[in-house]
C-alpha positions in Angstrom: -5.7 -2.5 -4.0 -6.1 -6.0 -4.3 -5.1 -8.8 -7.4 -8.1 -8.8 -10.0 -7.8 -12.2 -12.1 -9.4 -12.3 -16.0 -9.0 -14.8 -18.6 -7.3 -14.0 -21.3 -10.3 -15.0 -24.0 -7.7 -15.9 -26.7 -5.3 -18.5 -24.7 -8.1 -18.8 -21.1 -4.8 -18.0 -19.0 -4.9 -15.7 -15.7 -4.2 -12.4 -16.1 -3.2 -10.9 -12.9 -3.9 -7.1 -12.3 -4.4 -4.5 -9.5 -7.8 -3.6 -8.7 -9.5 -1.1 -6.5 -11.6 -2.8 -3.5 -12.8 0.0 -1.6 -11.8 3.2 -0.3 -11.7 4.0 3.6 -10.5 6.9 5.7 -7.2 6.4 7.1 -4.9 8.4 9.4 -1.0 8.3 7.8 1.9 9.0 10.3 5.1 8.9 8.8 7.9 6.7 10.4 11.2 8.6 11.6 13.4 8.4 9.9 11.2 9.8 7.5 13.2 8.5 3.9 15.6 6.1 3.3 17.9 6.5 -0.3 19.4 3.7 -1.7 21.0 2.7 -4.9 20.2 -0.4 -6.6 21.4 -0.9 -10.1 22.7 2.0 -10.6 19.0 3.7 -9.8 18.7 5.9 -6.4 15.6 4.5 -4.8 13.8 6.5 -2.6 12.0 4.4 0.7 9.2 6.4 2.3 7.7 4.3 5.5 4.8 5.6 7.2 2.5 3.7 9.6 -1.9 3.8 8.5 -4.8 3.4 11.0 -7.8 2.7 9.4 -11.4 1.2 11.1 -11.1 -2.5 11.9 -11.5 -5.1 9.0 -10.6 -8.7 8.3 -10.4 -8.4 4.9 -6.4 -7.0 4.5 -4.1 -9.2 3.7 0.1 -8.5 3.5 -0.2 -8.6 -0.8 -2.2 -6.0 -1.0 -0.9 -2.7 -1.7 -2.8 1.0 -0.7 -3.1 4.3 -2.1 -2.7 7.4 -0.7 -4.3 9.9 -2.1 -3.8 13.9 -1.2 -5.9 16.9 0.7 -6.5 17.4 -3.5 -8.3 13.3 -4.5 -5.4 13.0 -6.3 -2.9 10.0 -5.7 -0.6 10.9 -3.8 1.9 7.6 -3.8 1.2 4.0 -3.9 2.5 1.8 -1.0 3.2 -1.9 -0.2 2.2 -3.4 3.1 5.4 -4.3 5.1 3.9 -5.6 8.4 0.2 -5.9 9.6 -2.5 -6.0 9.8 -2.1 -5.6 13.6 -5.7 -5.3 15.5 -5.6 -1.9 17.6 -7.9 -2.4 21.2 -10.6 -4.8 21.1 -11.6 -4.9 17.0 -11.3 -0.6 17.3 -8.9 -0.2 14.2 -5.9 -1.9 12.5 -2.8 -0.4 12.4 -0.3 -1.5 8.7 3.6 -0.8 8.4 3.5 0.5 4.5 6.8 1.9 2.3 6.5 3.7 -0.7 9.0 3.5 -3.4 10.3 5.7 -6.1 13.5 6.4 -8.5 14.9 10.0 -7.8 15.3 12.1 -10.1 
C-alpha cells in the first residue's frame, strides 16, 4: 500500500490516504523472537516482525506499508516496512524487514 493524494474539491488541499498498488506473491518468515509486548500509554502493544521475499521490483519504497492476507483472502494483518528493500542475488527477489502492530486485548 502506497499514499493516494486527492484534492479536497471544497478547500483544493491534499488529502493523504492509503491505496492499494498491486498485489504480488510473497513468502513471510517470521523473525525469532516471534512477538515483542510493550506498554505505551497505558496500552499493551503487541510487535510481530517477520521478514517478506517477494520477486524483484524498484518500485518499494520504506513508507509504504503491506498487507498480509491469510490461506482464506482475507487480511490477515497490516505491516510497516522497517528495513529494505534489500536486492536478493543478481535482481532475483527483494527481501523487507516488516512489524505488525496491534493493542492486546
Amino acid at each position: 500500500m502506497g499514499y493516494v493524494v486527492t484534492r479536497d474539491p471544497d478547500y483544493n488541499t491534499e488529502i493523504k490516504t492509503w491505496g492499494v498498488l498491486d498485489t504480488v506473491w510473497a513468502s513471510v518468515l517470521d523473525v525469532l523472537p516471534s512477538r515483542s509486548e510493550t506498554v505505551q500509554n497505558a496500552v499493551e502493544i503487541v510487535e510481530r516482525p517477520s521478514k517478506v521475499r517477494m520477486r524483484y521490483r524498484t518500485d518499494i519504497t520504506p513508507d509504504m506499508r503491506l498487507v498480509i492476507v491469510g490461506a482464506d483472502g482475507a487480511p490477515d494483518r497490516e505491516c510497516e516496512i522497517v528495513a529494505g528493500p534489500a536486492e536478493i542475488g543478481r535482481r532475483e527477489g527483494v527481501e523487507l524487514l516488516v512489524k505488525s502492530f496491534r493493542s492486546s486485548g
